[in-house]
N, CA, C and O atoms as a GROMACS GRO file, in nm:
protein
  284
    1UNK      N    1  -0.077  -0.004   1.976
    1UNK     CA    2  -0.013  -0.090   1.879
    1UNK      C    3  -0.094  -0.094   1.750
    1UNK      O    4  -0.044  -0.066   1.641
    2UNK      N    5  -0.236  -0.134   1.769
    2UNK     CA    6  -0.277  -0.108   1.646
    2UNK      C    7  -0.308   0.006   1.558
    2UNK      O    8  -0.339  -0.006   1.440
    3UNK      N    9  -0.292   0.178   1.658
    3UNK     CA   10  -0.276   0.262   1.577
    3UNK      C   11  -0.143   0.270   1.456
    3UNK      O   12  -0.158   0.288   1.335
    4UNK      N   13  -0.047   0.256   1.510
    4UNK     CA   14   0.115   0.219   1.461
    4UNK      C   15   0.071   0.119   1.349
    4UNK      O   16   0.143   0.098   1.252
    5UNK      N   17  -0.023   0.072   1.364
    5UNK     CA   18  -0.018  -0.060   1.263
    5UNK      C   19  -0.076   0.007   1.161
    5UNK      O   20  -0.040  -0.014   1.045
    6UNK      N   21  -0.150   0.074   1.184
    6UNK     CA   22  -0.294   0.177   1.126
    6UNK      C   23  -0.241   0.258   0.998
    6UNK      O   24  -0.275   0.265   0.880
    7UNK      N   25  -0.108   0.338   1.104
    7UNK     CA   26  -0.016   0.467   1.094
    7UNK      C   27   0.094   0.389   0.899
    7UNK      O   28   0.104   0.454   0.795
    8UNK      N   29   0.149   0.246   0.924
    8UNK     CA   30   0.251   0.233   0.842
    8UNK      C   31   0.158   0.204   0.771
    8UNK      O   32   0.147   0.288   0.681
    9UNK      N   33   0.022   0.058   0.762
    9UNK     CA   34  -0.015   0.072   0.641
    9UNK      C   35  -0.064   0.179   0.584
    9UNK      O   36  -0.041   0.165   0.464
   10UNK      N   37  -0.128   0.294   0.606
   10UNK     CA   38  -0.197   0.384   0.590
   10UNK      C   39  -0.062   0.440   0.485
   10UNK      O   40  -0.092   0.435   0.366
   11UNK      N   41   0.056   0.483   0.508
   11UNK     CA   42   0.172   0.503   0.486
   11UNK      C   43   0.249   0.429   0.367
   11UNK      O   44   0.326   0.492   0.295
   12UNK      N   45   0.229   0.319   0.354
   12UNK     CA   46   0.211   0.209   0.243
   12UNK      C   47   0.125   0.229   0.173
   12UNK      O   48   0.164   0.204   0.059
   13UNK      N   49  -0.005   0.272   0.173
   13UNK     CA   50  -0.103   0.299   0.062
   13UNK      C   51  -0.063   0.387   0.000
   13UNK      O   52  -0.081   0.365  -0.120
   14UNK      N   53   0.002   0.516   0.027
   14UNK     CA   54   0.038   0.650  -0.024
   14UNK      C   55   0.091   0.605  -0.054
   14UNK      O   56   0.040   0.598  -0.166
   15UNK      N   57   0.208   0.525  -0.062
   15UNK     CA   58   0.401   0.508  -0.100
   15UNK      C   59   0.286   0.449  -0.263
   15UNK      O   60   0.242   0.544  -0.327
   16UNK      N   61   0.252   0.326  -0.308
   16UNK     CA   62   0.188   0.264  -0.404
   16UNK      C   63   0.094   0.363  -0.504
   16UNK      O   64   0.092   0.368  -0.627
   17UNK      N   65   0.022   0.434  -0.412
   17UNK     CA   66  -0.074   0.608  -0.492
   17UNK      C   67   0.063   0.621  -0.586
   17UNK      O   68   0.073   0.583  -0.702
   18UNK      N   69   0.167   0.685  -0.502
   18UNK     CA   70   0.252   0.782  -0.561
   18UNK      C   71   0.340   0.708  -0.664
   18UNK      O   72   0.370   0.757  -0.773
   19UNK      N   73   0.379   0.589  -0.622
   19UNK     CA   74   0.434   0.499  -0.723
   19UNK      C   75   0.361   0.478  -0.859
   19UNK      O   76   0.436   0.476  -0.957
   20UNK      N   77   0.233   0.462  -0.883
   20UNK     CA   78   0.148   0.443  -0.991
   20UNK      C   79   0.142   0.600  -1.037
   20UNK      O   80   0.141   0.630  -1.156
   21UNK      N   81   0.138   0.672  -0.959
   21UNK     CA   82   0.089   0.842  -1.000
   21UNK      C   83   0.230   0.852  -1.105
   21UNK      O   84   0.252   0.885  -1.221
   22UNK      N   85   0.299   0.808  -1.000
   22UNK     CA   86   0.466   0.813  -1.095
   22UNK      C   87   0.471   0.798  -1.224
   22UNK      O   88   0.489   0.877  -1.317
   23UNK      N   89   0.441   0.633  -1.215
   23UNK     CA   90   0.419   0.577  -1.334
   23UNK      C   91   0.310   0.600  -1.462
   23UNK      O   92   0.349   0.563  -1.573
   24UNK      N   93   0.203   0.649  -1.452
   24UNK     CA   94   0.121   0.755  -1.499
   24UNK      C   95   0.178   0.901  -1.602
   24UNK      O   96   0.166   0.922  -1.723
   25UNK      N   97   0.248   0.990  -1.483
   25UNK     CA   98   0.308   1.052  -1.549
   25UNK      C   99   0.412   1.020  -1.624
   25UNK      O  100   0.450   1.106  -1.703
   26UNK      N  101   0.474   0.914  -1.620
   26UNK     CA  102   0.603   0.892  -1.726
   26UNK      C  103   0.553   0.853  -1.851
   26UNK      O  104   0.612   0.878  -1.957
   27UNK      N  105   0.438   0.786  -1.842
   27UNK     CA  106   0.389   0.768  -1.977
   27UNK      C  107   0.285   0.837  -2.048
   27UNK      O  108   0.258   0.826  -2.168
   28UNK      N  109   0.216   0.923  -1.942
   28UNK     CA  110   0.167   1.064  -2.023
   28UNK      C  111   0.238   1.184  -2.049
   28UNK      O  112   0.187   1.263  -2.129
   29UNK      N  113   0.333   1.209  -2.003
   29UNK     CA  114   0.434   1.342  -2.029
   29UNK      C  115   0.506   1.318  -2.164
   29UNK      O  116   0.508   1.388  -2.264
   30UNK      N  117   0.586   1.151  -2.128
   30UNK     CA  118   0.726   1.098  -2.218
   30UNK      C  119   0.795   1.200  -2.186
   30UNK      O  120   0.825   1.272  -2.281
   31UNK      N  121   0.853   1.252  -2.013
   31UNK     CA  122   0.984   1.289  -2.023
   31UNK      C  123   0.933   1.427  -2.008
   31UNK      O  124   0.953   1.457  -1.890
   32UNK      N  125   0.888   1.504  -2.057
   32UNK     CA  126   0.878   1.667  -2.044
   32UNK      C  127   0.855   1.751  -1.946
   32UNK      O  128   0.889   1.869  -1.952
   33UNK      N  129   0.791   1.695  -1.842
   33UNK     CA  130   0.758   1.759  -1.746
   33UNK      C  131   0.834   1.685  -1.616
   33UNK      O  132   0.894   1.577  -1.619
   34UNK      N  133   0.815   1.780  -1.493
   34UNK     CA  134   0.913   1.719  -1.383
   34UNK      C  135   0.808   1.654  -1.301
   34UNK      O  136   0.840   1.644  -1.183
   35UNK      N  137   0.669   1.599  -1.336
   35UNK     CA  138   0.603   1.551  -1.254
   35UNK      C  139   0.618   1.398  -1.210
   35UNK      O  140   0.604   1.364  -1.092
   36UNK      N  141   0.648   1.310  -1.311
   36UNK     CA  142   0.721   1.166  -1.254
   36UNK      C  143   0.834   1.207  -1.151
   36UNK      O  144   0.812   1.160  -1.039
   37UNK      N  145   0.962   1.293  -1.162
   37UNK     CA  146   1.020   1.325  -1.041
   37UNK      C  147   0.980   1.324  -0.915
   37UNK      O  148   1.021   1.247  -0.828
   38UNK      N  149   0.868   1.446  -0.895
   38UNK     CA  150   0.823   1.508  -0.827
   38UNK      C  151   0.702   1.379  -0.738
   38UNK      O  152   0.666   1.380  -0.621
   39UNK      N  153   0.683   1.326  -0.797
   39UNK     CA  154   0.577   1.245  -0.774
   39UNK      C  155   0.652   1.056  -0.680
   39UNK      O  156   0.597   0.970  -0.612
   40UNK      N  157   0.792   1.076  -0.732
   40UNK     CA  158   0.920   0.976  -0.704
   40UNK      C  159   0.962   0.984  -0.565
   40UNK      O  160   0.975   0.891  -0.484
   41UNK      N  161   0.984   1.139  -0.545
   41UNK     CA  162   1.076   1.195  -0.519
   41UNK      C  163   0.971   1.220  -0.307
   41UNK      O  164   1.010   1.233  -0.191
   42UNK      N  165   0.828   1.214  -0.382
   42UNK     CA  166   0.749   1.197  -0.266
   42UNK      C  167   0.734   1.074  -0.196
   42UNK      O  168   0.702   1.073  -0.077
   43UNK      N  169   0.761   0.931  -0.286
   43UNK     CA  170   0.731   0.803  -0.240
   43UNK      C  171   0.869   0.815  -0.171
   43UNK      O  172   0.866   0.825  -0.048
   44UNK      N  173   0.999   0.815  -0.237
   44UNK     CA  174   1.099   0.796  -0.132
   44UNK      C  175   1.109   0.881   0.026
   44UNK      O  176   1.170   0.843   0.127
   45UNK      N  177   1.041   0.986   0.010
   45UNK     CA  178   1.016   1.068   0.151
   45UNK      C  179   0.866   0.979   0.218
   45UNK      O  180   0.849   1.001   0.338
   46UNK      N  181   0.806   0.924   0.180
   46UNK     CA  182   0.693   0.837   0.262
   46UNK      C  183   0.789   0.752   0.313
   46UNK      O  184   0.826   0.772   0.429
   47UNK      N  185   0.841   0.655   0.246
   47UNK     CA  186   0.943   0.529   0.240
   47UNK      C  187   1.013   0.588   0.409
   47UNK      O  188   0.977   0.558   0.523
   48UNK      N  189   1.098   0.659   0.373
   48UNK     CA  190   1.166   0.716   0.456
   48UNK      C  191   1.081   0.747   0.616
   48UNK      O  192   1.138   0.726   0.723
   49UNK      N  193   0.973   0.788   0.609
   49UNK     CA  194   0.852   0.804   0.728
   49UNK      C  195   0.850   0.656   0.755
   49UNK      O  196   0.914   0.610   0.850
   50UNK      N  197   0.787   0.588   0.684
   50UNK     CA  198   0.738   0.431   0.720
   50UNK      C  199   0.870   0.399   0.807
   50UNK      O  200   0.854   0.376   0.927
   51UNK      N  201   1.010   0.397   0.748
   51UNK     CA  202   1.110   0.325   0.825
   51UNK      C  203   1.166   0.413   0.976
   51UNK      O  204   1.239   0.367   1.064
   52UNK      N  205   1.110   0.541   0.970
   52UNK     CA  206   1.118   0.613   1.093
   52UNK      C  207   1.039   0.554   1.125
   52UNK      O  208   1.088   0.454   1.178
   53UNK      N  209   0.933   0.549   1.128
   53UNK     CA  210   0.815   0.493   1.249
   53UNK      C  211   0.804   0.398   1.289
   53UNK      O  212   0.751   0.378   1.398
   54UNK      N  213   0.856   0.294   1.202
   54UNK     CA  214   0.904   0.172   1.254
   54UNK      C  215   1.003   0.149   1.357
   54UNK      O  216   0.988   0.068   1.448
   55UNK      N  217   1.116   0.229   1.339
   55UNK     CA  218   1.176   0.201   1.435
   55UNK      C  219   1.182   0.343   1.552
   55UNK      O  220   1.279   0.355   1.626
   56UNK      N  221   1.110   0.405   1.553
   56UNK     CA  222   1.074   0.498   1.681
   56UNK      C  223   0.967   0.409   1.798
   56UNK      O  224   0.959   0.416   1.921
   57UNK      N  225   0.887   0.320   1.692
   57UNK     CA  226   0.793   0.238   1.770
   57UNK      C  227   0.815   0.123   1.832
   57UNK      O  228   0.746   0.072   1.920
   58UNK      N  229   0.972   0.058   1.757
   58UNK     CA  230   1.017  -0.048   1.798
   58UNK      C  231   1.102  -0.008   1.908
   58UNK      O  232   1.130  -0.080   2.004
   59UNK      N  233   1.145   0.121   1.889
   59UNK     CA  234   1.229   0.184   2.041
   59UNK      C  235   1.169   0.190   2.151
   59UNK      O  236   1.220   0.155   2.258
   60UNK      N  237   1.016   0.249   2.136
   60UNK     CA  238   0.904   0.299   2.273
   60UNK      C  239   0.893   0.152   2.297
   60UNK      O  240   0.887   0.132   2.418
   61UNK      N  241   0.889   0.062   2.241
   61UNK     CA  242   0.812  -0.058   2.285
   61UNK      C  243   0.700  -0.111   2.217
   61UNK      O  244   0.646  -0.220   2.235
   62UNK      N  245   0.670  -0.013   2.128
   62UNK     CA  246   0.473  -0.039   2.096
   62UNK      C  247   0.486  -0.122   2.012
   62UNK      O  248   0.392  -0.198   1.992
   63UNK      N  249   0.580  -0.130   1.952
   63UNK     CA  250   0.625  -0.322   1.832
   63UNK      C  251   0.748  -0.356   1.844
   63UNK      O  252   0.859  -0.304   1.846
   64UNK      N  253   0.678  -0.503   1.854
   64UNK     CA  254   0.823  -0.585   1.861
   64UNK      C  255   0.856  -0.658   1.776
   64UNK      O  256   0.784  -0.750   1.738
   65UNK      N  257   0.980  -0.632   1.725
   65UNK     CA  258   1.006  -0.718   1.624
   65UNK      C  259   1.052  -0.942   1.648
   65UNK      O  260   1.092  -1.014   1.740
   66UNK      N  261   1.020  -0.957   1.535
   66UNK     CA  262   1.025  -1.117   1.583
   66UNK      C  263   1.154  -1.174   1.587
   66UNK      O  264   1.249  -1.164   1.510
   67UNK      N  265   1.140  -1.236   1.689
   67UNK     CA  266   1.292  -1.341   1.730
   67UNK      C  267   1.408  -1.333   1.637
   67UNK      O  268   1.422  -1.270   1.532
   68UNK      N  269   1.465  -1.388   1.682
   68UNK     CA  270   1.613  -1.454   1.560
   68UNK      C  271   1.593  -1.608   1.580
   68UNK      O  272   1.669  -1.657   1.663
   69UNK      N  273   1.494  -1.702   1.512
   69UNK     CA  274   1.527  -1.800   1.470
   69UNK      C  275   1.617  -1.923   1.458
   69UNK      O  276   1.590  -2.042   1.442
   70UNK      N  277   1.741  -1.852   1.472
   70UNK     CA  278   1.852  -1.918   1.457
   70UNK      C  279   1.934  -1.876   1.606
   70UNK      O  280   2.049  -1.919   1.619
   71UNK      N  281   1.888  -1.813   1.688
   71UNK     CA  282   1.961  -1.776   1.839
   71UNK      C  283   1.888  -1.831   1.926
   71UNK      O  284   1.916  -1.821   2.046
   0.00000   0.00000   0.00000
């Protein structure tokens, strides 16, 4: 469990790298180059990992998500 825990934040740090890297290049290029894309285009494919692993882990068992509150 706490590798998984290890695994998304670890996964979250990159998503924020690439978000600022993003943001970086948009305001050192202004537009010319495809590296803000490219650099976008990687956080939404992390994004996409984090929410697989979340729920591959919530399938095995190794996290559980919390109650419903209201049930």
């Amino acid at each position: 469990m706490l590798f998984v825990k290890f695994i998304v934040i670890l996964l979250l740090v990159f998503i924020m790298i690439s978000l600022f890297s993003g943001l970086f290049f948009l305001v050192k290029d202004k537009g010319h180059t495809r590296r803000t894309v490219n650099a976008l285009t990687f956080r939404i494919g992390l994004s996409i990992l984090a929410i697989v692993v979340i729920m591959v882990a919530a399938a095995f068992g190794v996290i559980e998500f919390n109650a419903n509150p209201l049930g």
